[in-house]
TIPA-21241 format. One record per residue (C-alpha): x, z, y; residue in three letters. Coordinates in steps of 0.001 Angstrom, whole numbers, plus 524288, in hexadecimal, padded with zeros to 5 digits. Example, Ala and Ser with C-alpha at 12.3 -4.5 7.8 and 13.67 -1.06 7.14 Angstrom:
# TIPA-21241
NUZA|u|w|v|lovo
NUZA|8300C|81E78|7EE6C|ALA
NUZA|83566|81BE4|7FBDC|SER
END
This chain:
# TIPA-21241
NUZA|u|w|v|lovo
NUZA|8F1BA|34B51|2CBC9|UNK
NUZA|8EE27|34C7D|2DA1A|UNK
NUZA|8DC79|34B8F|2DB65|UNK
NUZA|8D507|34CC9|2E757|UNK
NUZA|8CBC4|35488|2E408|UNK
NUZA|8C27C|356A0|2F095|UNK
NUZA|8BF84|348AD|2F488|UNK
NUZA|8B444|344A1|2FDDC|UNK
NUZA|8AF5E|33594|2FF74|UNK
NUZA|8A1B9|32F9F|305E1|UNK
NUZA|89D4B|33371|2F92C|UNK
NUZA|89CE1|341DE|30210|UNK
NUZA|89620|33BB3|30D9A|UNK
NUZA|89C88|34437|3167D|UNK
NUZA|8A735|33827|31925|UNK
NUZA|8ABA9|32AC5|31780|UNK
NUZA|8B73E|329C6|30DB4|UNK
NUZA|8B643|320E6|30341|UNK
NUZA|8B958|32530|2F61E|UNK
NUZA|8C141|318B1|2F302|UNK
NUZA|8C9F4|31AF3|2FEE4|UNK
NUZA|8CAFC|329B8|2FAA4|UNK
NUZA|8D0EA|32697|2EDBA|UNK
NUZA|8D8C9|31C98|2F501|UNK
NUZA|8DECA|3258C|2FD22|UNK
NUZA|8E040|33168|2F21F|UNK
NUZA|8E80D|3261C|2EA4B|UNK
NUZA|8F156|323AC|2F532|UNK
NUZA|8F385|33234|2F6FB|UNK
NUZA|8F939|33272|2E953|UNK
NUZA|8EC1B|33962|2E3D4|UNK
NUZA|8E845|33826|2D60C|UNK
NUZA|8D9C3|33A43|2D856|UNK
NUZA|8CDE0|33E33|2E15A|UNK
NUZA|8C1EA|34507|2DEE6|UNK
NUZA|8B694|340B8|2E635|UNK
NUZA|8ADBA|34F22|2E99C|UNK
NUZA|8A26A|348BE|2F11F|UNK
NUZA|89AC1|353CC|2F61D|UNK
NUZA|89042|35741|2F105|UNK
NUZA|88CF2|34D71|2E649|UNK
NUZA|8967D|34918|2DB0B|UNK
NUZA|88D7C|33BB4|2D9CE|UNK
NUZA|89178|339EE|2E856|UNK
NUZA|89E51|3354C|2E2D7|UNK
NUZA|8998D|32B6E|2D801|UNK
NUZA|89D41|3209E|2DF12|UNK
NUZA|8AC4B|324BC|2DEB1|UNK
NUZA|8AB84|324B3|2CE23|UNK
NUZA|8A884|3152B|2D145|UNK
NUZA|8B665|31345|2D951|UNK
NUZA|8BF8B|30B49|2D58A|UNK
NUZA|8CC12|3152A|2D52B|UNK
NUZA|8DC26|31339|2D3E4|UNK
NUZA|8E173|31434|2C4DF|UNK
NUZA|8E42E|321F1|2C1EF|UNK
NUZA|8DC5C|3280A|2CDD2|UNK
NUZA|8D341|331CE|2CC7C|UNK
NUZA|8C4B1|333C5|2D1A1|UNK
NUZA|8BD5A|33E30|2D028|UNK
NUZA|8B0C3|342DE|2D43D|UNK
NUZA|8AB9E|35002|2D8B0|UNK
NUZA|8A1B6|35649|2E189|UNK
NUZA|8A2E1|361A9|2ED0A|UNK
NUZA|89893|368C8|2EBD2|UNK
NUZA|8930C|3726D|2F966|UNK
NUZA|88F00|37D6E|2F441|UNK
NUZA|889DD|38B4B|2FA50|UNK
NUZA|89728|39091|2F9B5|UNK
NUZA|8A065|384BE|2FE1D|UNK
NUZA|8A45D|3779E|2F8A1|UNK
NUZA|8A6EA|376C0|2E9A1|UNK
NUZA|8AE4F|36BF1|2E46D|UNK
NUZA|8A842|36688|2D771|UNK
NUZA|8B004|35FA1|2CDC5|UNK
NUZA|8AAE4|35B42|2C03B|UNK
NUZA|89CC3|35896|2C087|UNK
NUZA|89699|34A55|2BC6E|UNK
NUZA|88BD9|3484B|2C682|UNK
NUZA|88450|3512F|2D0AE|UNK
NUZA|87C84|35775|2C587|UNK
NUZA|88603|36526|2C894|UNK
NUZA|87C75|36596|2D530|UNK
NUZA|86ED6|36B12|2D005|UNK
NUZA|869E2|36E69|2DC12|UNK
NUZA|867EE|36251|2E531|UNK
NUZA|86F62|363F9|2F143|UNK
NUZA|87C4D|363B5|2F4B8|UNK
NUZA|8809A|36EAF|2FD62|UNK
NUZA|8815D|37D52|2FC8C|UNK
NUZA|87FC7|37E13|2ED0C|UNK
NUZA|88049|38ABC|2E6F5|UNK
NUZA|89084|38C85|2E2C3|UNK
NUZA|88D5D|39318|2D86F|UNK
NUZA|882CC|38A7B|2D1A0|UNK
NUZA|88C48|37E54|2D3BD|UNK
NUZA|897C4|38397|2CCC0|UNK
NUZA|88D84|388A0|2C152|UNK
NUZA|8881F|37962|2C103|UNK
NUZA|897F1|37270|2C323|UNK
NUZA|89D43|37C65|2BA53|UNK
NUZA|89278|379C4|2AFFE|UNK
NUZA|894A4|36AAA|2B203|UNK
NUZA|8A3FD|36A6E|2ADED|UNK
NUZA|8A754|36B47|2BCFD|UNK
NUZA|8B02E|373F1|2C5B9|UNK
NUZA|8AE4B|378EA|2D32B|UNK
NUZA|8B85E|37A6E|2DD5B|UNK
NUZA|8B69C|37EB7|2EBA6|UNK
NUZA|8BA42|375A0|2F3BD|UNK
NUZA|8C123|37A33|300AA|UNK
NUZA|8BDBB|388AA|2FE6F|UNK
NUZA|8C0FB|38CAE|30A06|UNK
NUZA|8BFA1|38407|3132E|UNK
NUZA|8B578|38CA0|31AEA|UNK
NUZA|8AB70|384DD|31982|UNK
NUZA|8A38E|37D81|30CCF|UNK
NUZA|8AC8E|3862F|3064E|UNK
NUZA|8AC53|39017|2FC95|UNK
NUZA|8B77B|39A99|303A9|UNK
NUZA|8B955|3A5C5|2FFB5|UNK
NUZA|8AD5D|3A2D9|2F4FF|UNK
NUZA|8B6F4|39EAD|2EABB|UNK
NUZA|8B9DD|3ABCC|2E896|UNK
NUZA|8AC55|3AF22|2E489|UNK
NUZA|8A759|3A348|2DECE|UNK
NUZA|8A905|399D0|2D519|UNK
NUZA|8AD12|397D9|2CB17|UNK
NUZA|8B4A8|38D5B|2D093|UNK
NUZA|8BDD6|3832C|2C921|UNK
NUZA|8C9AB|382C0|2D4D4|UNK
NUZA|8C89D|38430|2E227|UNK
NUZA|8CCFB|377FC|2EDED|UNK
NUZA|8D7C0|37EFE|2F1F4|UNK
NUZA|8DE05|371BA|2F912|UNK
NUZA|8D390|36B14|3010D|UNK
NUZA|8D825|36008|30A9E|UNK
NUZA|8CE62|36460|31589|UNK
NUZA|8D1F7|371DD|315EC|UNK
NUZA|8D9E6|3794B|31E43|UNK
NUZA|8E6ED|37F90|317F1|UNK
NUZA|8E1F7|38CE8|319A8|UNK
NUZA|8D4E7|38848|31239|UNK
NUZA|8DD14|38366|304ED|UNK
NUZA|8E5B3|38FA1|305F0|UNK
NUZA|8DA4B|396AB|3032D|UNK
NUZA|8D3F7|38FFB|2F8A0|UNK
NUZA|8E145|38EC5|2F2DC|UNK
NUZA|8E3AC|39EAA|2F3D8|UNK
NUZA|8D54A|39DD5|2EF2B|UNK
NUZA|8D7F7|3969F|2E2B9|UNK
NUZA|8E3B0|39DE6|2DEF2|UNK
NUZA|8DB1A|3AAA0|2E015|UNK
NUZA|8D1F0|3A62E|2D755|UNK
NUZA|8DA82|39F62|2CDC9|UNK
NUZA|8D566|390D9|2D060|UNK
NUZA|8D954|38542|2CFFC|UNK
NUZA|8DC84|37CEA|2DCB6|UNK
NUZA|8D898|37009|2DF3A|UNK
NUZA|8D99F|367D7|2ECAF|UNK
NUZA|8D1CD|35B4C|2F440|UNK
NUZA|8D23A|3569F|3005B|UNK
NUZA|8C413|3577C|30281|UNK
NUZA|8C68F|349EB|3085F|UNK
NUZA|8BB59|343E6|3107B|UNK
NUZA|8C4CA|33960|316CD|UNK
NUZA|8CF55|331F2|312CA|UNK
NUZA|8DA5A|3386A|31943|UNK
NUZA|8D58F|345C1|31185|UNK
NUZA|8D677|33EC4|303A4|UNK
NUZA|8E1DC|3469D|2FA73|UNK
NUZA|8E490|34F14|30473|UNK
NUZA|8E2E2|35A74|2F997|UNK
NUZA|8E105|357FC|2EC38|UNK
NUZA|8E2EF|35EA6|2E005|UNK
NUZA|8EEAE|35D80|2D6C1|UNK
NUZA|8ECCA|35E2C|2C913|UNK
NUZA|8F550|361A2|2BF01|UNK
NUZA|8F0EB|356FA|2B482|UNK
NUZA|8EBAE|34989|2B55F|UNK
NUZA|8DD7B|34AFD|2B86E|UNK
NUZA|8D610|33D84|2B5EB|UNK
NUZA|8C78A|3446D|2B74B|UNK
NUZA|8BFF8|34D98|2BA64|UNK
NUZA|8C0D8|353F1|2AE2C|UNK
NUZA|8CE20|354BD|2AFE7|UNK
NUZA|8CE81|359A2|2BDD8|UNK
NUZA|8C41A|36691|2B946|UNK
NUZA|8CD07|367FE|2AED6|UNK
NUZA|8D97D|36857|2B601|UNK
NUZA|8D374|3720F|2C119|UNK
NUZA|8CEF8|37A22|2B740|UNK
NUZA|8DB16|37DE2|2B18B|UNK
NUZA|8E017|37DD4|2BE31|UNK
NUZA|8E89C|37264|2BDC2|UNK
NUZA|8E8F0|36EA1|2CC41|UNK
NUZA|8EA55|371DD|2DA2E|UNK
NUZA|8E7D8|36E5E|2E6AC|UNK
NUZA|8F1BE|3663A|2EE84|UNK
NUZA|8F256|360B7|2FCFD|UNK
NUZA|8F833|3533E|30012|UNK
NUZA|9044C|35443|3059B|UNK
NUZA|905C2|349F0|30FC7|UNK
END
């Protein structure tokens, strides 16, 4: 199965693409699913679990979280009760993989190295993380070959999105997985025993 799992709507504010017209377009790239990772807040994307959806699609919903270190992909948590400490930017890295972690949820870096709201060269020191974004659809090439040599280092899984904040970006990474995933459950199970990786679309 093929699941975008980096997905940004107007649920972000930071742009203007609908999430109906995002899972639109995923469908007609041949995608299985989207995850919708608002930033932020994970009750920023309630109003996508009220959508209308095509038979056999799947939505998810997750959160990316700016922390002190970079930006931390969240997958698995039930409502914004994983952020204790009312804000939303420059949490400690440490305390929110203690609280996701102690939730049920994983933590992956999204676009470690990107230079910027990124993690670099921290992976190597923190964590424990779950995977690592090793395909990002914003990136540059040289960015993903390093999380990729990154997460074969450290023996992680790899997982792609295309970070999308437009509708030309939708599905242009996603992550394949191995097994039919129809959840979230399923998707933290399948990374955890690593089966998936991150792909690019091939146009």
């Amino acid at each position: 199965m093929r699941i975008d799992l980096h997905c940004h709507s107007i649920h972000s504010h930071d742009n203007h693409l609908e999430p109906e017209d995002l899972i639109h377009r995923a469908k007609e790239l041949g995608l299985d699913g989207v995850c919708f990772t608002e930033h932020n807040s994970f009750n920023s994307s309630r109003p996508v679990s009220e959508l209308a959806v095509p038979d056999g699609f799947v939505v998810l919903r997750g959160v990316e979280v700016s922390t002190d270190s970079g930006h931390l992909l969240v997958y698995g948590v039930q409502n914004d009760s994983w952020n204790s400490w009312g804000r939303n930017t420059y949490l400690k890295l440490e305390k929110v993989l203690d609280r996701v972690h102690s939730l049920g949820g994983i933590c992956v870096p999204a676009h470690p190295f990107r230079g910027w709201q990124s993690l670099g060269d921290g992976v190597f020191s923190s964590g424990p993380f779950d995977a690592l974004e090793t395909h990002n659809g914003v990136n540059g090439p040289t960015q993903n070959l390093r999380a990729v040599q990154a997460a074969e280092k450290l023996g992680l899984p790899s997982t792609g999105g295309s970070d999308c904040h437009s509708l030309e970006q939708v599905g242009c990474a996603y992550t394949e997985f191995s097994n039919t995933v129809r959840s979230m459950k399923d998707v933290i199970g399948e990374i955890k025993a690593g089966n998936c990786r991150g792909r690019f679309r091939i146009y």
